[in-house]
FITI-370202 format. One line per field, with one value per residue (C-alpha): x, y, z; residue number from 1. Coordinates in nm, 4 decimals, always signed. Each point is the difference from the previous one (the first is absolute). Example, Ala and Ser with C-alpha at 12.3 -4.5 7.8 and 13.67 -1.06 7.14 Angstrom:
xx <- c(+1.2300, +0.1370)
yy <- c(-0.4500, +0.3440)
zz <- c(+0.7800, -0.0660)
nr <- c(1, 2)
//
This chain:
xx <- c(-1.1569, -0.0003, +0.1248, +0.3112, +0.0673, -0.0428, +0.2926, +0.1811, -0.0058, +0.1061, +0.2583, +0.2100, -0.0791, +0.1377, +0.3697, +0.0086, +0.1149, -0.0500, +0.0196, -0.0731, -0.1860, -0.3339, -0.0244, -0.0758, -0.2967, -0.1156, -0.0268, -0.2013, -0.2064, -0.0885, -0.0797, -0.2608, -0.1459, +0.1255, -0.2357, +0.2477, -0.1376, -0.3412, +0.0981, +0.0064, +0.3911, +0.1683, +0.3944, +0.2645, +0.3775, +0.2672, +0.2487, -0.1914, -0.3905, -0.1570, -0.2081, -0.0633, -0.1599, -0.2103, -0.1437, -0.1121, -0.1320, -0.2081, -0.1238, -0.1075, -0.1731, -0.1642, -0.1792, -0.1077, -0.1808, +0.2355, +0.1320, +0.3569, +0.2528, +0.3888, +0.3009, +0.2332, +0.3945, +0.1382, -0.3253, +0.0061, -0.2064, -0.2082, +0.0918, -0.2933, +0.0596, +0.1369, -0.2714, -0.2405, -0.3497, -0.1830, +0.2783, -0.0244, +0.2186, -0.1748, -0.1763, +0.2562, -0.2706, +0.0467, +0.3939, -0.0303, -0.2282, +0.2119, +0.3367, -0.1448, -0.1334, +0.3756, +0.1987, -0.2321, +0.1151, +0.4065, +0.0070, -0.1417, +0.2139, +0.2919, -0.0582, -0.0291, +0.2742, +0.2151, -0.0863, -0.0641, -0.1471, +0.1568, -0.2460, +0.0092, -0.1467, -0.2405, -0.1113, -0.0399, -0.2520, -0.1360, -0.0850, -0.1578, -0.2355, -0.1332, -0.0333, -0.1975, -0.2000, -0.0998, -0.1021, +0.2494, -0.1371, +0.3762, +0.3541, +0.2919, +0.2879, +0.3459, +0.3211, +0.2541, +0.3026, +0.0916, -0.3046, +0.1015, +0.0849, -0.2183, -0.2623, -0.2747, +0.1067, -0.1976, -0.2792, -0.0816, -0.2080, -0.0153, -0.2405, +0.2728, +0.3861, +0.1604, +0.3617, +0.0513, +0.2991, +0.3396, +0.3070, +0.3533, -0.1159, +0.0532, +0.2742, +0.0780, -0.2646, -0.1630, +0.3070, +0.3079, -0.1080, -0.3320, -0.0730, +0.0295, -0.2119, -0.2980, +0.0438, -0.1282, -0.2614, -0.1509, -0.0096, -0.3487, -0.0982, -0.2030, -0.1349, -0.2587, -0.0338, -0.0145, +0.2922, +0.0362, +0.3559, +0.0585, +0.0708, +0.3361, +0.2389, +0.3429, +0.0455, +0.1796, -0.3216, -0.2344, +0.1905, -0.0255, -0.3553, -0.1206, +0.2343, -0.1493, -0.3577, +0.0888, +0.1016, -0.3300, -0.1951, -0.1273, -0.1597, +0.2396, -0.1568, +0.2069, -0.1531, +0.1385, +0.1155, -0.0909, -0.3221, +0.0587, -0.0329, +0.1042, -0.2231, +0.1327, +0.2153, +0.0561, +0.1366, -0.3139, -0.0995, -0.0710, -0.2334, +0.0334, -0.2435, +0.0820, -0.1119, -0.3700, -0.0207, +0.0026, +0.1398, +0.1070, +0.0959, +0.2329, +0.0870, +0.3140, +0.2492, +0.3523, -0.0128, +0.0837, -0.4007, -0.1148, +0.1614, -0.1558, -0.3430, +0.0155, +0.1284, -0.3116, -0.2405, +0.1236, -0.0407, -0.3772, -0.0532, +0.1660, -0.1830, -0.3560, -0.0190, -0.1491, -0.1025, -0.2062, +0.2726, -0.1873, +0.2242, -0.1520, +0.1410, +0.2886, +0.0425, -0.1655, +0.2168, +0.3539, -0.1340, -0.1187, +0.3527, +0.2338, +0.3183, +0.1898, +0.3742, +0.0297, +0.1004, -0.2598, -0.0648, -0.0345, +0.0476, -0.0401, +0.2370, +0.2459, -0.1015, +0.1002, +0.0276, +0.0122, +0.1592, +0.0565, +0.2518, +0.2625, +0.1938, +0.1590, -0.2727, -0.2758, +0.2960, +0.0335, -0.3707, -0.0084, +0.3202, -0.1927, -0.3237, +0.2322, +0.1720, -0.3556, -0.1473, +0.2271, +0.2685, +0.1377, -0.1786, +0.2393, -0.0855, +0.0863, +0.0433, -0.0404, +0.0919, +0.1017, +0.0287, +0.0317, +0.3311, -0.0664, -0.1071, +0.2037, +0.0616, +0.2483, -0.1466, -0.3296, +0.1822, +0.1788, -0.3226, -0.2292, +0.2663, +0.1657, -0.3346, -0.0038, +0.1426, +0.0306, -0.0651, -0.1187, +0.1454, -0.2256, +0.0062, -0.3434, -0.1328, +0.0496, +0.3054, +0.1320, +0.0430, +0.2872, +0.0838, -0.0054, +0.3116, +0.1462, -0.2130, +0.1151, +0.3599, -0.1953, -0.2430, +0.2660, +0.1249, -0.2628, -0.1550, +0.2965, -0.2325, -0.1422, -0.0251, -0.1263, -0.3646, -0.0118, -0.3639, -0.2776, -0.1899, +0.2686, +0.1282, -0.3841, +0.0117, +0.3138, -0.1256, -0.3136, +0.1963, +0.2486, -0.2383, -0.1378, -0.3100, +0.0838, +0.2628, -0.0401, +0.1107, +0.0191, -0.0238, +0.1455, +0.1574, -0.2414, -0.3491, -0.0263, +0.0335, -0.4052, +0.0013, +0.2899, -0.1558, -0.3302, -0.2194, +0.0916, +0.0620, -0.3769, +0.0143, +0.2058, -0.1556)
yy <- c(-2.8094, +0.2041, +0.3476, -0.1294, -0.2567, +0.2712, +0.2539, -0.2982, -0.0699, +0.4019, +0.0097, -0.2950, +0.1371, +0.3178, -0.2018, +0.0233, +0.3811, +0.2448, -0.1148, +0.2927, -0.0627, -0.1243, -0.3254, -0.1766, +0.2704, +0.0154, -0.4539, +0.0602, +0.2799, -0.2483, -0.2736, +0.2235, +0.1301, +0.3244, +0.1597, +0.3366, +0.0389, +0.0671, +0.2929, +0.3733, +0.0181, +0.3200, -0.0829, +0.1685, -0.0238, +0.1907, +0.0255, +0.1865, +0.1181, -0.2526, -0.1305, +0.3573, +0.0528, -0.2446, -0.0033, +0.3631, -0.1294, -0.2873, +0.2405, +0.2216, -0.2707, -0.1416, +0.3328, +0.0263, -0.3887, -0.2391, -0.3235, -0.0074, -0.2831, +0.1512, -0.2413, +0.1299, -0.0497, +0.0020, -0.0567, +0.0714, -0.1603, -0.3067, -0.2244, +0.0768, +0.3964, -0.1561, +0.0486, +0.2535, -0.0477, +0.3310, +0.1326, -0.2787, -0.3113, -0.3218, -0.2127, -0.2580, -0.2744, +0.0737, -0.0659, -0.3872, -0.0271, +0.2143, -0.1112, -0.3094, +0.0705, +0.1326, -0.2463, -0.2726, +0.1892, +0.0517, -0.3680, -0.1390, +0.3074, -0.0868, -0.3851, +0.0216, +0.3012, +0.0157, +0.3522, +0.0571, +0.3541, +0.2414, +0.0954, +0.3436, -0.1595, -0.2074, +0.3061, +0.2173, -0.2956, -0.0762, +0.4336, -0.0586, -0.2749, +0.1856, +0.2997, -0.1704, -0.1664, +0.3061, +0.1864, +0.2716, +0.2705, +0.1173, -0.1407, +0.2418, -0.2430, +0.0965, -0.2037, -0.1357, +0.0931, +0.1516, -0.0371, -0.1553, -0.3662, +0.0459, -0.2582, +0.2749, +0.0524, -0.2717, +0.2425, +0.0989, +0.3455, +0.1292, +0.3580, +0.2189, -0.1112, +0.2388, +0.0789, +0.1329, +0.1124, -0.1492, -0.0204, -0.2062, -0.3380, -0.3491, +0.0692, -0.3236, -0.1104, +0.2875, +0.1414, +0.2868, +0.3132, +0.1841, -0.0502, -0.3795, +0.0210, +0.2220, -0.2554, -0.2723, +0.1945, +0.0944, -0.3723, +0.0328, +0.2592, -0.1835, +0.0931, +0.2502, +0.0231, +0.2851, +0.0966, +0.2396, +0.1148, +0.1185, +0.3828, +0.0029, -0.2477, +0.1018, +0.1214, -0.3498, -0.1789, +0.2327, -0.0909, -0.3860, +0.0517, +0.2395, -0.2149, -0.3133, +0.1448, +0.1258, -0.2983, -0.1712, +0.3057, -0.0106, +0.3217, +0.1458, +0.2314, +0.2175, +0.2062, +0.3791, +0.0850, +0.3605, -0.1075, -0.1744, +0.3256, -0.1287, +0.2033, -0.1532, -0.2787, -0.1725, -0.2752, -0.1259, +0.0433, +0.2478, +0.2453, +0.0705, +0.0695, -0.1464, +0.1423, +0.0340, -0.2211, +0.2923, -0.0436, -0.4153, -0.1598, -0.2805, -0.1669, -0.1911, +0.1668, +0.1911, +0.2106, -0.3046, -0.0972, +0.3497, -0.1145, -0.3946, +0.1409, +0.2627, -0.3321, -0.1795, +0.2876, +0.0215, -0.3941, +0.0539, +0.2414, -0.2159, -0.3060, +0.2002, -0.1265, -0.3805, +0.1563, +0.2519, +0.1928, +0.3411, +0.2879, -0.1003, -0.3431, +0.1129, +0.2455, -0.2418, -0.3042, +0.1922, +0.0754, -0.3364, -0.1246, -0.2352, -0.1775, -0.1789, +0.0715, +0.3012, +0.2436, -0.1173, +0.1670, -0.2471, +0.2572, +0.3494, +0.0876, -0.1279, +0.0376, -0.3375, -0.0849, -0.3058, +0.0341, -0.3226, +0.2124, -0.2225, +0.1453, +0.2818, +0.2132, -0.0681, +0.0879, +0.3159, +0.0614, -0.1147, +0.2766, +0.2727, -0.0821, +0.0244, +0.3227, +0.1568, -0.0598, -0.0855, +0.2395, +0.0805, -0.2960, -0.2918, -0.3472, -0.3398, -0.2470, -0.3769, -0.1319, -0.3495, -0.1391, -0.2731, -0.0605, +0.0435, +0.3681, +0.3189, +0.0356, +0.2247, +0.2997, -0.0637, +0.0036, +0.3471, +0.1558, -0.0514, +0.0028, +0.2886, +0.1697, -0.3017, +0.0942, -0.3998, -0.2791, -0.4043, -0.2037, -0.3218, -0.3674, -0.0441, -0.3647, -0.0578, -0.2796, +0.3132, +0.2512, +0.1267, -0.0607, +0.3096, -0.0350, +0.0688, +0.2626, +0.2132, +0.0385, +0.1953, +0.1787, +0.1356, +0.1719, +0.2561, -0.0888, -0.0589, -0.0490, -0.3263, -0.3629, -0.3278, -0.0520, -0.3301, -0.0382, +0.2280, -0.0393, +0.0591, +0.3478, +0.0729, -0.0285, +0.2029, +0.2478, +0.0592, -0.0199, +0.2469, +0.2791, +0.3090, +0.0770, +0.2791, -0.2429, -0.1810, -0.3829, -0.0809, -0.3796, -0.0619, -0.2814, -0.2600, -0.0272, -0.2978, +0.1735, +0.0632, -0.4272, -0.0561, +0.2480, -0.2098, +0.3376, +0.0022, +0.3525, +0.0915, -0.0273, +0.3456, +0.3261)
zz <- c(+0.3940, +0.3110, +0.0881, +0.1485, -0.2912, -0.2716, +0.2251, +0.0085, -0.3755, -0.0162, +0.2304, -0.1586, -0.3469, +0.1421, +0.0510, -0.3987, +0.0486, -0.2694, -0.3618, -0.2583, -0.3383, -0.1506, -0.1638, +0.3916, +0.0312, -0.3810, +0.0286, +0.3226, -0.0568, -0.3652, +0.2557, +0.2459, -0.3240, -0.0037, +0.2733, -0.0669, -0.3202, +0.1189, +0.2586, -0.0523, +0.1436, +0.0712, +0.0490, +0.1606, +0.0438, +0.1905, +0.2531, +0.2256, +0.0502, -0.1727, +0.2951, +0.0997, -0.3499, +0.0040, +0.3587, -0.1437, -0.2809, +0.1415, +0.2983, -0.3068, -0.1738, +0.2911, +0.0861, -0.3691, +0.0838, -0.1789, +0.1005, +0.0151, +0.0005, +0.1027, -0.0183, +0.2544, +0.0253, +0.2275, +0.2103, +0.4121, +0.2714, -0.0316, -0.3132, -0.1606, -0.0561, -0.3132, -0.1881, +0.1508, -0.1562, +0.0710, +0.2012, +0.2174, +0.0464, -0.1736, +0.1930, +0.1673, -0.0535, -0.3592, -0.0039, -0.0330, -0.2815, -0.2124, +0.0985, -0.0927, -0.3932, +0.0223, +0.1134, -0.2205, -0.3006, +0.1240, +0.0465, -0.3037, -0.2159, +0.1868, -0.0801, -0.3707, -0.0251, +0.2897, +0.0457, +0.3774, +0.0863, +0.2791, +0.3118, -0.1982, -0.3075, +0.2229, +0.2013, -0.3296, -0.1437, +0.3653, -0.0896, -0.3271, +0.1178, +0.3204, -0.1803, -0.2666, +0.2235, +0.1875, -0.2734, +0.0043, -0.2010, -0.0073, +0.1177, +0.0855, -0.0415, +0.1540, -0.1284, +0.2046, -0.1671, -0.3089, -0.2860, -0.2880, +0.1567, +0.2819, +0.0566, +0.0133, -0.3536, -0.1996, +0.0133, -0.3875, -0.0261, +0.3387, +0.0029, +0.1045, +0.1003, +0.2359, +0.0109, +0.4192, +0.1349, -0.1484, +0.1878, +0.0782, +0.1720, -0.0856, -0.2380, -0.0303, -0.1708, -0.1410, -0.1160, +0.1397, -0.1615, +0.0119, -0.3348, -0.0368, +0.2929, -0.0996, -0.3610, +0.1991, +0.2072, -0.3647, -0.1072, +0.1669, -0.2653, -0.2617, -0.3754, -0.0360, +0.3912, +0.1801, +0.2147, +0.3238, +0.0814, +0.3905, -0.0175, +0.1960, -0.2145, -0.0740, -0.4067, -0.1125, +0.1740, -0.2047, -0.3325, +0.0417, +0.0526, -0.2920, -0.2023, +0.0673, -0.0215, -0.2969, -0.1512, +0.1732, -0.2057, +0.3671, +0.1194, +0.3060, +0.2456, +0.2725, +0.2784, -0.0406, +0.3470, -0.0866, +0.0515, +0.3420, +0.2882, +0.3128, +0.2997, +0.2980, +0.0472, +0.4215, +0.1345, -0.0158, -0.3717, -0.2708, -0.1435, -0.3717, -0.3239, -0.3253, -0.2809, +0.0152, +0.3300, +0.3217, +0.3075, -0.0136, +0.3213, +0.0401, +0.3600, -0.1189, +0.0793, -0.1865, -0.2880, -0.2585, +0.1008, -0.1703, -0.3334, +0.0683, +0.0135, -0.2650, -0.1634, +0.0998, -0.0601, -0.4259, +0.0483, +0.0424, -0.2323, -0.2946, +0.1216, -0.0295, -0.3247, +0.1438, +0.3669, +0.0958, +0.2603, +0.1557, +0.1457, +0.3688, -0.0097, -0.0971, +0.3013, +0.2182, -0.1079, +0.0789, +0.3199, +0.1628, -0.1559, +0.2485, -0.0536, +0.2603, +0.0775, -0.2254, +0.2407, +0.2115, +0.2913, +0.2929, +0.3018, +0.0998, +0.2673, -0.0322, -0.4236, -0.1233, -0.3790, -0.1627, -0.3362, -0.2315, -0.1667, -0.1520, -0.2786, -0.1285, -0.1111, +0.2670, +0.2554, -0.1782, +0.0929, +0.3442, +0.0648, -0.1874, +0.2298, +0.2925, -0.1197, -0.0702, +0.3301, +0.2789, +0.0012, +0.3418, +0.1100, +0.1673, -0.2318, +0.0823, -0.2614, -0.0068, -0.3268, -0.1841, -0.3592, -0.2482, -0.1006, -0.3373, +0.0400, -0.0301, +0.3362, +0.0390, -0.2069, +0.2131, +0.3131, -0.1538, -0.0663, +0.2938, +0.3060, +0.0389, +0.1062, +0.2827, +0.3499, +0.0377, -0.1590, +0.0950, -0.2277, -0.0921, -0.1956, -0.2120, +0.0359, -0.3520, -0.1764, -0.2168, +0.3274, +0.0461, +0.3579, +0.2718, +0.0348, -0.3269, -0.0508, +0.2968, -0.1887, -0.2391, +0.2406, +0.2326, -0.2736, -0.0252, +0.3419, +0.2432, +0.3109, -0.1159, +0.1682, -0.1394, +0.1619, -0.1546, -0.1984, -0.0397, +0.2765, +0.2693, -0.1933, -0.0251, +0.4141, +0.0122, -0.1920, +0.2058, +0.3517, -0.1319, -0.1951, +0.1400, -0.0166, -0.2673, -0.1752, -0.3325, -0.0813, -0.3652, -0.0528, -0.3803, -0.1879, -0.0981, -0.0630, +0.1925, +0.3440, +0.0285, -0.0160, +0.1765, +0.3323, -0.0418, +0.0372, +0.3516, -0.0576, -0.0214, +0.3913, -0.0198, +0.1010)
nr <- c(1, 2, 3, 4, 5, 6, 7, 8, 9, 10, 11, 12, 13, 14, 15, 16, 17, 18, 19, 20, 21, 22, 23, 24, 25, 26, 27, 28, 29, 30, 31, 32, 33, 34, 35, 36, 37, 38, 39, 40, 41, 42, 43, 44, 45, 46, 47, 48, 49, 50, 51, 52, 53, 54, 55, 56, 57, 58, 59, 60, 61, 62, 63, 64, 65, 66, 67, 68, 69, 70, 71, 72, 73, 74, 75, 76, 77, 78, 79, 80, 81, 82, 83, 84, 85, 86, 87, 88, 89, 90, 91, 92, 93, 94, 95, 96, 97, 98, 99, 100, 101, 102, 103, 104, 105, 106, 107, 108, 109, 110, 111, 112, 113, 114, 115, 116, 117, 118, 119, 120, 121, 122, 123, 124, 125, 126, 127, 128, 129, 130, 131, 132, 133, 134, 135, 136, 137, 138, 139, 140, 141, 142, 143, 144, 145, 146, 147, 148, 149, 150, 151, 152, 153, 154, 155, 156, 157, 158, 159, 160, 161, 162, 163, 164, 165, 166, 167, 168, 169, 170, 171, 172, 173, 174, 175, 176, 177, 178, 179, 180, 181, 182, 183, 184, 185, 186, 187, 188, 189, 190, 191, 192, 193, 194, 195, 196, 197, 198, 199, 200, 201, 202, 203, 204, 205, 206, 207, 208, 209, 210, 211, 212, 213, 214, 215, 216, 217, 218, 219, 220, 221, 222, 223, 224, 225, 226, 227, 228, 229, 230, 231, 232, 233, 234, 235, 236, 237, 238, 239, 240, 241, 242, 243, 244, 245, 246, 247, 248, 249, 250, 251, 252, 253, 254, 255, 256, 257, 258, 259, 260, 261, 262, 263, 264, 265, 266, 267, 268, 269, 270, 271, 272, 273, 274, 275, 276, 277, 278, 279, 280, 281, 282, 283, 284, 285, 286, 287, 288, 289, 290, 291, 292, 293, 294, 295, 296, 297, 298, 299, 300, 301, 302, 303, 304, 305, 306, 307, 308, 309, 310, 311, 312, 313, 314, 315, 316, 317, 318, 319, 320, 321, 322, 323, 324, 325, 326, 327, 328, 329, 330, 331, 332, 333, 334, 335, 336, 337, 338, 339, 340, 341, 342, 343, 344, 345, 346, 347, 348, 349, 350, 351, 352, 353, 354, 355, 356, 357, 358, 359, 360, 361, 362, 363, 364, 365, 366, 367, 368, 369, 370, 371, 372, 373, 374, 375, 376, 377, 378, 379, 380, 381, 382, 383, 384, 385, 386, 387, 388, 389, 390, 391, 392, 393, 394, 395, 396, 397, 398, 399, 400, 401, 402, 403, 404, 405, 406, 407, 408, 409, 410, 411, 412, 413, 414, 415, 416, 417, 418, 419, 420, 421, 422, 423, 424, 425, 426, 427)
//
């Protein structure tokens, strides 16, 4: 098999959509022999922050000299930022040889039970396997959606299972209230395992989760935000101690990224019991921390953020960010969604800061089209146009900023793909 056969064995799995539940992954993972059951596996689910979590986490692991295997979803850039091995994408020579042990074990399940995997399921196993094989010493292992019928969740005894940020999103799967939401989150929470619940949750969240830890006679830790000083916090970053750790910075920006690494930083201490985590590489692993199209600064002057922000509660962030730092500024705004996203309540909380707005249609089969989306946006945003796709509200946005302007980019994760990194070239 070749790199382009395996992608193409992927991408028309991937027309299969999104099926939720176990028995496809449990038959599969029984047909690879179970390479999840011999890896150290910390799990998290959420609606937002997971991915922030864990790039602290593996930065902090890597300076302490472990190998690290991270399962990342959704993943942006090359194909193979999937599954970063060492906090690097895996090898693209590698890609074909597991697809392969993969797909040999899809087919034959699929031919003696008519089961036929999702490219979730395949990608999850295609995780496994590489990790495995490149003797990850531990794998931080983010869900996709919910936790209890995610594919990620055929895992048995993970070391730790982490419980991030829970909020309204894909409500029609995971559920319309908050609490039939969080209940699926904690279907990652296992018996006798460890569990690590994001500071920040909303009360109702907090009682699904001690109840269902409880009932696990699981151990439930919380970070104290008493304990969490915040020293300086920029555009750029933070400065903050927590508890005995002095004078912490962070380079990801907006304050919900203070409570993700406090998150992060009780993570290591509560996995010190199977690695040996020092204060320094603690410090020195939330500092060296990245992660693309989180309020990610791509320009100076004009500033220009791209933020992947696309529901309720990350919107909520992106407008406090904007309220903290950029008042009396003027801020352009080029946004676009999935249809299936709450839209409108986005649209309400990010655009009345916006003096004008581009209006866009994501290159994805569930967007919502630019044009659609403007009857919202002029709402709260009345001087707004439809640019079309990303790329031409990106160049509208540079033409038409000041030097001391901002332009907030929002809607979809899948803008940092869609521009192609052709933003680097800005200055």
């Amino acid at each position: 098999m070749t790199y382009e056969e395996a992608r193409e064995y992927l991408n028309h799995a991937s027309k299969k959509g999104i099926v939720m539940g176990l028995t496809v992954m449990e038959e599969l993972m029984k047909r690879l022999h179970h390479p999840e059951q011999n890896l150290p596996i910390v799990h998290i689910a959420g609606t937002n922050g997971k991915g922030s979590i864990l790039a602290y986490l593996e930065q902090i692991f890597l300076k302490a000299g472990y190998r690290t295997g991270r399962y990342v979803s959704p993943a942006l850039g090359a194909y193979e930022n999937r599954f970063l091995i060492d906090g690097k994408g895996m090898d693209a020579e590698k890609i074909p040889g597991i697809v392969e042990q993969v797909k040999n074990a899809a087919d034959q399940m699929e031919a003696e039970t008519g089961l036929t995997p999702t490219v979730f399921e395949l990608e999850t196993a295609m995780a496994f396997l590489a990790f495995f094989e490149a003797g990850s010493q531990v794998v931080l292992l983010e869900t996709g959606m919910g936790g209890r019928l995610d594919g990620t969740n055929v895992i048995k005894k993970p070391l730790l299972s982490i419980i991030a940020s829970v909020s309204m999103d894909h409500m029609q799967v995971l559920g319309s209230t908050l609490s039939e939401i969080a209940a699926e989150k904690a279907g990652i929470i296992k018996a006798g395992c460890d569990v690590l619940l994001y500071p920040m949750n909303p009360e109702e969240v907090n009682e699904v989760i001690r109840n269902t830890s409880d009932s696990k006679k699981s151990d439930l830790y919380k970070p104290d935000i008493r304990d969490a000083i915040i020293i300086e916090e920029t555009e750029d970053g933070a400065v903050f101690s927590y508890k005995s750790h002095k004078n912490l910075k962070i380079f990801l920006p907006g304050g919900h990224q203070i409570y993700n690494a406090v998150t992060a930083v009780e993570a290591s201490h509560i996995l010190k019991k199977w690695y040996h985590i020092e204060d320094e590489h603690i410090k020195e692993g939330l500092k060296s921390t990245r992660w693309s199209g989180r309020l990610e600064k791509i320009s100076e002057r004009p500033a220009v953020y791209l933020d992947g922000a696309h529901n309720e509660d990350a919107a909520k962030r992106l407008a406090e960010f904007m309220r903290k730092h950029f008042q009396g500024k003027r801020i352009l705004a080029v946004t676009g969604v999935l249809a299936d996203k709450e839209y409108e309540k986005m649209m309400e909380l990010v655009l009345p800061m916006a003096s004008k707005t581009a209006v866009i249609t994501p290159e994805n089969p569930r967007a919502l089209k630019g044009s659609e989306l403007l009857k919202t946006v002029e709402k709260y945003c009345p001087d707004c146009f439809n640019a079309g796709n990303i790329v031409d509200g990106f160049e509208w946005a540079k033409k038409e900023a000041g030097k001391e302007d901002v332009v907030i980019l929002f809607g979809s994760l899948s803008f940092h793909d869609q521009l192609g990194g052709y933003y680097g070239t800005i200055s």
